[in-house]
VOMAR-466232 format. One record per atom (N, C-alpha, C): residue in one letter; x, z, y. Coordinates in steps of 0.001 Angstrom, whole numbers, plus 500000, padded with zeros to 6 digits. Layout:
! VOMAR-466232
AXZY;...
END
This chain:
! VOMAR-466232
X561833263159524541;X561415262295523422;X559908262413523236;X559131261512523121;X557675261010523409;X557531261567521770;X556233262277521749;X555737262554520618;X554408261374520244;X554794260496519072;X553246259642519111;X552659259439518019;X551141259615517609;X550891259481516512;X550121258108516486;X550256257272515358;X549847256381515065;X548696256697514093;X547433256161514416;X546232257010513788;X545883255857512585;X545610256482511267;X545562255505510243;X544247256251508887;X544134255468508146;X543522256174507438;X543721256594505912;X543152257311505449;X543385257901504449;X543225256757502680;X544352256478502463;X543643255107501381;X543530255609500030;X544189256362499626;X544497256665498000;X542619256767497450;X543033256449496267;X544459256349495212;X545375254915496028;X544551254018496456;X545265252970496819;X546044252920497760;X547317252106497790;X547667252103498894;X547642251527500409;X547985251754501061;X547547251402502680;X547508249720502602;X546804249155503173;X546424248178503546;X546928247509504892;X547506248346505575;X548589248575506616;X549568248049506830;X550208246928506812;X551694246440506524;X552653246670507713;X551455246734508821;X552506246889510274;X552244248346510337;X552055249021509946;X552048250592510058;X553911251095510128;X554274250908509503;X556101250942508651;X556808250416509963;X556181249509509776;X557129248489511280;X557595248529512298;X555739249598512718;X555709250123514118;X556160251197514165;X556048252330513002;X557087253758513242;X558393253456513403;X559234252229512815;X560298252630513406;X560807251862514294;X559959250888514800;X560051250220516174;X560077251499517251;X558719252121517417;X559044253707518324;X560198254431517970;X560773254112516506;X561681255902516472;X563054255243517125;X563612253926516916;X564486253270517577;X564351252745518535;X562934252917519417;X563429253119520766;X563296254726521354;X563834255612520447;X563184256671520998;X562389257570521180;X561358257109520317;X560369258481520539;X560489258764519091;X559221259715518929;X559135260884517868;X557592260421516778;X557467259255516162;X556763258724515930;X555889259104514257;X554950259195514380;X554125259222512692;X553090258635512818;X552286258154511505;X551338257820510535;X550579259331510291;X549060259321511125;X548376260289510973;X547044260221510522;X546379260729509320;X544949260050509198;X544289261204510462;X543133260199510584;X542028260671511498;X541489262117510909;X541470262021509569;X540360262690509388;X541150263985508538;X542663264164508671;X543306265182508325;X542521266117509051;X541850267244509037;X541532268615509868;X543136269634509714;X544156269280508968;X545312270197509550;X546036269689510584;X545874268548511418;X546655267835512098;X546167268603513580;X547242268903514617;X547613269608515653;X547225268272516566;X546191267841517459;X546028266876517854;X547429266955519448;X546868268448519922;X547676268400521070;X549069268717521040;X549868268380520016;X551268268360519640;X551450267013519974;X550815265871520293;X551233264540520547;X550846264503521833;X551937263549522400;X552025263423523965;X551076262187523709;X550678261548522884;X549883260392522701;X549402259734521295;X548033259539521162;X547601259176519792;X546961257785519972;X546998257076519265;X546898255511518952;X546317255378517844;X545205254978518064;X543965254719516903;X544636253134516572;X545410253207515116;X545913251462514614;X544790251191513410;X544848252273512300;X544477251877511331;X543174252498510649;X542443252767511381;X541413253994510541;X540484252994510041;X540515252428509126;X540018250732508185;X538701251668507806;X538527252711507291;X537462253137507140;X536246253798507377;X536276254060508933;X535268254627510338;X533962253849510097;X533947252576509890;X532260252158509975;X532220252987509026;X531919253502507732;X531395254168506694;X530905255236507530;X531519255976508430;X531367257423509223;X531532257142510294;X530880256215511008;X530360255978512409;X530382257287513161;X529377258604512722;X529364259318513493;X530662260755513623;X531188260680512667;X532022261433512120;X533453260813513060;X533227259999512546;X534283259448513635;X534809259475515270;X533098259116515607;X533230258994516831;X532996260549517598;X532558261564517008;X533050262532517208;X534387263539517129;X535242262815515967;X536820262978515992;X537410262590517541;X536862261548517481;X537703260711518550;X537531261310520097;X536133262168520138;X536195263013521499;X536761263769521192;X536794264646519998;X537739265962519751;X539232265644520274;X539859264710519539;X541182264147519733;X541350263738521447;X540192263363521930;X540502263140523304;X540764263901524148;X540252264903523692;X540076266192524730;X541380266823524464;X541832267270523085;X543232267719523014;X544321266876523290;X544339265542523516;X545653264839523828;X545233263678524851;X546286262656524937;X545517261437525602;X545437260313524159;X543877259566524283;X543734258879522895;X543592257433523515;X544149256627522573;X544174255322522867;X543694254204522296;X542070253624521953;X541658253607523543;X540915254773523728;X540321255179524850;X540054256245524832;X538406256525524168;X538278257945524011;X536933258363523183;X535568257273523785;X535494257191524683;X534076256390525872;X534092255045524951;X535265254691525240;X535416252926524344;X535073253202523324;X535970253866522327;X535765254162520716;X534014254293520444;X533329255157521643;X532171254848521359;X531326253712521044;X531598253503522794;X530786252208523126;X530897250718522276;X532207250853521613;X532885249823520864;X532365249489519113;X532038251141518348;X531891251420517419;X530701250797517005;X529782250129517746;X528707249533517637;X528591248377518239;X528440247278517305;X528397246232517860;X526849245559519234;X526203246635519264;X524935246105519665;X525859246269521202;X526875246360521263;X528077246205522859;X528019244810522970;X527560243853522182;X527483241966522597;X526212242086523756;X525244242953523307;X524128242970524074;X524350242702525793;X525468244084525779;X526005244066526681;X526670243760527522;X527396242660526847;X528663241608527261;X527790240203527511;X526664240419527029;X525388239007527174;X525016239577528497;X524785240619528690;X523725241148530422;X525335240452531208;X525849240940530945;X526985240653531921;X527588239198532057;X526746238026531465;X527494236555531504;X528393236449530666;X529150236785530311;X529927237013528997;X529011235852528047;X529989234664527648;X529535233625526523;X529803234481525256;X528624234911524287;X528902235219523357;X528214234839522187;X528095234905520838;X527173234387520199;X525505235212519951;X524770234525520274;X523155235183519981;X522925235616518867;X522885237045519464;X522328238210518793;X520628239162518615;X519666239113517461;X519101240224517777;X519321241142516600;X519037242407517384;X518916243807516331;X517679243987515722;X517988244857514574;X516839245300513707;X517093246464513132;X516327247564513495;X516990248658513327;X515825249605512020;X515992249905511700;X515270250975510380;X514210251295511366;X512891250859510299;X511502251520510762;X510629250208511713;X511785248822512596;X511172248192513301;X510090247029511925;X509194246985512763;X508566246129512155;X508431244589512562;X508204244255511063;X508226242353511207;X509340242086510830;X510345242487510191;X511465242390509991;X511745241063509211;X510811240585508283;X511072239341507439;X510316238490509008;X509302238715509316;X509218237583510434;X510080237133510991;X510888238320511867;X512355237852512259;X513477237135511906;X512818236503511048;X514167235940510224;X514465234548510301;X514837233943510844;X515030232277511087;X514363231708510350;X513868230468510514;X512861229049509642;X513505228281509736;X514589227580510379;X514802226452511186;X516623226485511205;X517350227458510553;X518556227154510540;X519225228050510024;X520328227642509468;X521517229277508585;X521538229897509364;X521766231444509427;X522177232492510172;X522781233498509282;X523327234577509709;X524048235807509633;X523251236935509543;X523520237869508778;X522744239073508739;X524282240086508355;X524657241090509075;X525700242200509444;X525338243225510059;X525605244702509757;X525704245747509918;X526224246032511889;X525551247022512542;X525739246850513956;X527579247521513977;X527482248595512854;X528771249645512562;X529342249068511119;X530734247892511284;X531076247046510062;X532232246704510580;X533220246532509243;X534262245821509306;X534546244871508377;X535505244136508728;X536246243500507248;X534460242937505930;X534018242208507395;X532699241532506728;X532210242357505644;X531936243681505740;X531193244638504940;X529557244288505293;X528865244095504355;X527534243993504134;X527266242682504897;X527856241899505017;X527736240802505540;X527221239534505551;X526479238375505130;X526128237481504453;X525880236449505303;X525775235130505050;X524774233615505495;X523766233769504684;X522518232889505219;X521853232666504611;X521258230976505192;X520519230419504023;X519567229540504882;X518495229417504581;X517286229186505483;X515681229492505411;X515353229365503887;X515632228776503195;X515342228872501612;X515678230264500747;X516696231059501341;X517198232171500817;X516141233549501664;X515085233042502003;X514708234787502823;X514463235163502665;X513971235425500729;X513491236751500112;X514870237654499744;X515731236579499398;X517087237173499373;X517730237903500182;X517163237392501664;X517875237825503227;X516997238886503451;X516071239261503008;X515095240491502749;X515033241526502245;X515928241433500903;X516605242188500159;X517243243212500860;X518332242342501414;X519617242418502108;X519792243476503639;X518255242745504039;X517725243865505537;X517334245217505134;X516591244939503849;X515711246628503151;X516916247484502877;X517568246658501810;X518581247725501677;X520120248309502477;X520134247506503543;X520772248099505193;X519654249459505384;X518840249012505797;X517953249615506424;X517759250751505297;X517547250799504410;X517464252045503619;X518961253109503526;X520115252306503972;X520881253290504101;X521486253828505591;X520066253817506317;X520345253661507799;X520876253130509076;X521353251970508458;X521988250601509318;X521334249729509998;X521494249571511118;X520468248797512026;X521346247269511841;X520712246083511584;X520770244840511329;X521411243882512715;X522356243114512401;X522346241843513494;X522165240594512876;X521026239904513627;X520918238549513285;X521175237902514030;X522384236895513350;X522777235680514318;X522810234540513957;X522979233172514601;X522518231926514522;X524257231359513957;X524295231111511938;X525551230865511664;X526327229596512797;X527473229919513119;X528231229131514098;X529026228171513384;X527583226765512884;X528557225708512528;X530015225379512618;X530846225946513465;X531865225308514379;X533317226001513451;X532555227441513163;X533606227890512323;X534478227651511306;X533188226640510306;X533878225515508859;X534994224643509357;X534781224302510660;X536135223548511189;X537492223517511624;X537129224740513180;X537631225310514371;X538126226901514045;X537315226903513177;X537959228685512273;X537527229607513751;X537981230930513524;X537654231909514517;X538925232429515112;X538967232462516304;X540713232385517116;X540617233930517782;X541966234993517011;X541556236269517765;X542532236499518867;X542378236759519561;X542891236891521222;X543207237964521165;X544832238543521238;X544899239842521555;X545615240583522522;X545396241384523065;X546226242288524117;X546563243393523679;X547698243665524570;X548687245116524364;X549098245148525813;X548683246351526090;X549223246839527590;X548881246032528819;X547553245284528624;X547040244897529482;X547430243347529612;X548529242836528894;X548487241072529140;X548250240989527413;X548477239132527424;X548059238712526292;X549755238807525660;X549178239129524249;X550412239524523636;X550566238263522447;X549569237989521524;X549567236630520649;X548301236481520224;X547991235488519577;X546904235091519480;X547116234525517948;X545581233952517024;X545817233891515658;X544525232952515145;X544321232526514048;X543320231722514185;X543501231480512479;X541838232304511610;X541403231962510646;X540437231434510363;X540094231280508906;X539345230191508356;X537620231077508516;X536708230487508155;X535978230735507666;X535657232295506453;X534787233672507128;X534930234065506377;X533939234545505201;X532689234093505612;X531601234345504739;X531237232550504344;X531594232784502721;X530849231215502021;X529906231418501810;X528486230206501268;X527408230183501303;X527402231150499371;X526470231517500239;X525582232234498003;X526950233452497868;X527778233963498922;X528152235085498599;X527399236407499016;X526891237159497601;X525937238530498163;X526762239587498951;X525983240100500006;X526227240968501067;X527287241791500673;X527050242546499302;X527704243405498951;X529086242939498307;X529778241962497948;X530832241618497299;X531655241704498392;X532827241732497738;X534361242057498031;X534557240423499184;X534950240622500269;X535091239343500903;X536977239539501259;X537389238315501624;X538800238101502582;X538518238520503793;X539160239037504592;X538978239605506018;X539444238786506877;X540892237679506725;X541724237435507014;X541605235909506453;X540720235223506254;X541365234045505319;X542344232695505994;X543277232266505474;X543978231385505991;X544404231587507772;X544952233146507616;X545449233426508985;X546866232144509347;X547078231971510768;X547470231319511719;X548358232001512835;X549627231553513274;X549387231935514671;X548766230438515031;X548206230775516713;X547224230060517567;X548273230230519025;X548075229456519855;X547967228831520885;X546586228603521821;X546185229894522364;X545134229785522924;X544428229125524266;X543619228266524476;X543232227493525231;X543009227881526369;X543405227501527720;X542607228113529168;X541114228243529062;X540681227663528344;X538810228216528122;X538976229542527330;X539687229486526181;X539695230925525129;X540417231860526541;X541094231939527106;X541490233152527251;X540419233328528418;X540471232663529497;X538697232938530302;X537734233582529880;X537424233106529068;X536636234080527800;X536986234858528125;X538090235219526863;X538319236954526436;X538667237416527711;X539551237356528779;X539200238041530605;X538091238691530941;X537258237294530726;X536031238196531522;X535285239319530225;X535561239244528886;X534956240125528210;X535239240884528470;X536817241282528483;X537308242754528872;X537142243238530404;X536746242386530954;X536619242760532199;X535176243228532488;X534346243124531534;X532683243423531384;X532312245129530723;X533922245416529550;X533715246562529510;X533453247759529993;X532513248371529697;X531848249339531211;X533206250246531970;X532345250587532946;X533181251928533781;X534872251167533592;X535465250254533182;X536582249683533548;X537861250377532998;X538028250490531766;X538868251749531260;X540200251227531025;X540854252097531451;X542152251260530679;X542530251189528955;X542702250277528958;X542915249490527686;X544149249622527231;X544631250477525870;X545957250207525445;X545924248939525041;X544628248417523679;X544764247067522992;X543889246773522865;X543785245470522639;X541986244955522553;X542286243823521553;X541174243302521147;X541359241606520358;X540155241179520700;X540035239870520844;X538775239272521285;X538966237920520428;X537514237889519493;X537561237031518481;X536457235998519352;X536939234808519120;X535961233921519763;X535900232776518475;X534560231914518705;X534004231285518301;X533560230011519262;X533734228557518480;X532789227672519582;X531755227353519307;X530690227740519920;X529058227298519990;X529260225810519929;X527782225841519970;X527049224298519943;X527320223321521063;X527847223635522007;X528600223077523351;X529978222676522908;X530688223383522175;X531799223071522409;X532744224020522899;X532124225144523661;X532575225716524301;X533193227196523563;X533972228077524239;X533952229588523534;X533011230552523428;X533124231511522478;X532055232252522842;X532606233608521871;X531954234617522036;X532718235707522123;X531933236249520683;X532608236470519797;X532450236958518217;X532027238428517947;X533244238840518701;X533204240330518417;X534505240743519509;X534506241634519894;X535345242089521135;X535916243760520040;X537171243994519758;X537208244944518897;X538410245834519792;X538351246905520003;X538957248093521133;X539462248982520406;X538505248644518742;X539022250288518321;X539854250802517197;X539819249598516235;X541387249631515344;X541772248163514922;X541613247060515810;X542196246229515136;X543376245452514785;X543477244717513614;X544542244183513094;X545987244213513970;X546029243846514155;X547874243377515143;X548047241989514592;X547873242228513135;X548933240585512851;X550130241170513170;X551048242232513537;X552545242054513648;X553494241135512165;X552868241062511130;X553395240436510697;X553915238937509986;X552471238472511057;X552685236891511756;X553363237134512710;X553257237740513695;X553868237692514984;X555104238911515136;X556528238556514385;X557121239786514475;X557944239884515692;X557805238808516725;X558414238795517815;X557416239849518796;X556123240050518557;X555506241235518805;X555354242239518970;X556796243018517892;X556572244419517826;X557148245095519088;X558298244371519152;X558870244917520312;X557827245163521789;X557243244616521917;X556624244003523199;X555884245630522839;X555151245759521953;X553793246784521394;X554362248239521706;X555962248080520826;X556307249592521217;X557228250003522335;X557023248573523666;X557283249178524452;X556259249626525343;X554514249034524980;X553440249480525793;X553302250720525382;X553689250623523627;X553005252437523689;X554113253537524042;X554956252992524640;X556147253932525013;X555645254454526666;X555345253417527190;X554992253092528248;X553239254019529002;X552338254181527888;X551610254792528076;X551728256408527870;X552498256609526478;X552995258186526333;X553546258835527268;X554015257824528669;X554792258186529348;X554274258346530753;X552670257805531009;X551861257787531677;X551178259258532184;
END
């Protein structure tokens, strides 16, 4: 019997935010294995008592970027972690588009701005809305639009990133989204498992810091032979070639028409199992399948 921990995070007072957390323990315990809900950041937790750990839910790691991503080698080294510590790194920071841009990878244009660079209001678009987000963010934390009329506002917004040590991404807002929404592509065990497609999630004149939807007007989707091309070659751009328990690849269509790659997420995202409950099964037979690896 497969020992597996499902890695989640710590919510109280509130409760988990998690809905497929429940689902998936006893999807594993009825097929068999020996399954729990473990926060990351318990220090009494026995990492190498699990034949396998599965990073699902740790919703709160950007806050502790580094804290984290040093758990996640700890945990690697005592068990097998999924995905593994290298990804969790490389992943934990979005300035990885950079990287998926060297490599041809259609994605949306990005530059960084990191604490201390200078010109920082220069940098800032004249000529069209854009995005200003955290490189280490989730669930549109510190997030905003702006348009060239707002850039003392969008100034604000960079100082005080930057004063709490957050290096900046500026990107060119993707008209296409108010329409076409953002379609997330996901895998489990190496094929495509379902796919999903929401609205719009940053409105105009909402400040960085307010409470946003993560999720708005979720979908299942039907993804296009261009969308999944895409997301292929993204994951196929990820360095050194790792194996992948799960991935999601959020795409967007540029100014062409075409896809383009949002955010590529390796290291706790959503499932949706509960749009897609014909899903679970499929999920806990990959992670049965890897514990067993």
């Amino acid at each position: 019997m497969p020992r597996i921990a499902l890695v989640t995070y710590d919510p109280r007072p509130e409760p988990s935010k998690d809905d497929d957390l429940p689902v998936l323990v006893r999807a594993l315990e009825e097929a068999g294995a020996e399954a729990e809900a473990v926060f990351w950041d318990d220090a009494g937790v026995d990492w190498a008592s699990y034949d396998l750990a599965v990073i699902r839910s740790t919703w709160d790691y950007s806050w502790r970027a580094a804290e984290f991503t040093a758990w996640a080698h700890k945990c690697g080294t005592a068990t097998r972690l999924a995905n593994p510590a290298e990804v969790v790194r490389w992943n934990a920071d979005k300035r990885y588009l950079g990287d998926l841009a060297a490599a041809g990878v259609p994605t949306v244009p990005t530059r960084y701005l990191a604490p201390g660079d200078s010109g920082d209001s220069a940098a800032l678009p004249t000529d069209h809305e854009y995005v200003i987000k955290p490189t280490s963010g989730a669930g549109a934390r510190y997030a905003a639009r702006y348009t060239p009329e707002q850039h003392e506002t969008a100034v604000c917004h960079l100082a005080r990133m930057h004063d709490e040590g957050l290096t900046a991404m500026v990107q060119p807002y993707v008209k296409a989204i108010d329409t076409g929404g953002e379609r997330a592509l996901q895998f489990f065990g190496g094929r495509l498992l379902h796919a999903s497609r929401k609205r719009a999630v940053l409105a105009p004149d909402t400040a960085f810091d307010a409470d946003k939807v993560a999720h708005p007007g979720l979908e299942p989707w039907t993804p296009t032979p261009a969308e999944l091309a895409v997301a292929e070659r993204a994951l196929a751009a990820v360095p050194d070639a790792p194996d992948l328990l799960y991935a999601r690849v959020d795409l967007v269509d540029g100014d062409d028409g075409e896809p383009r790659v949002m955010e590529l997420e390796l290291v706790e995202p959503n499932l949706f199992l509960f749009l897609h409950p014909g899903s679970v099964a499929r999920v806990a037979e990959a992670i049965l399948a890897a514990a067993a690896s």
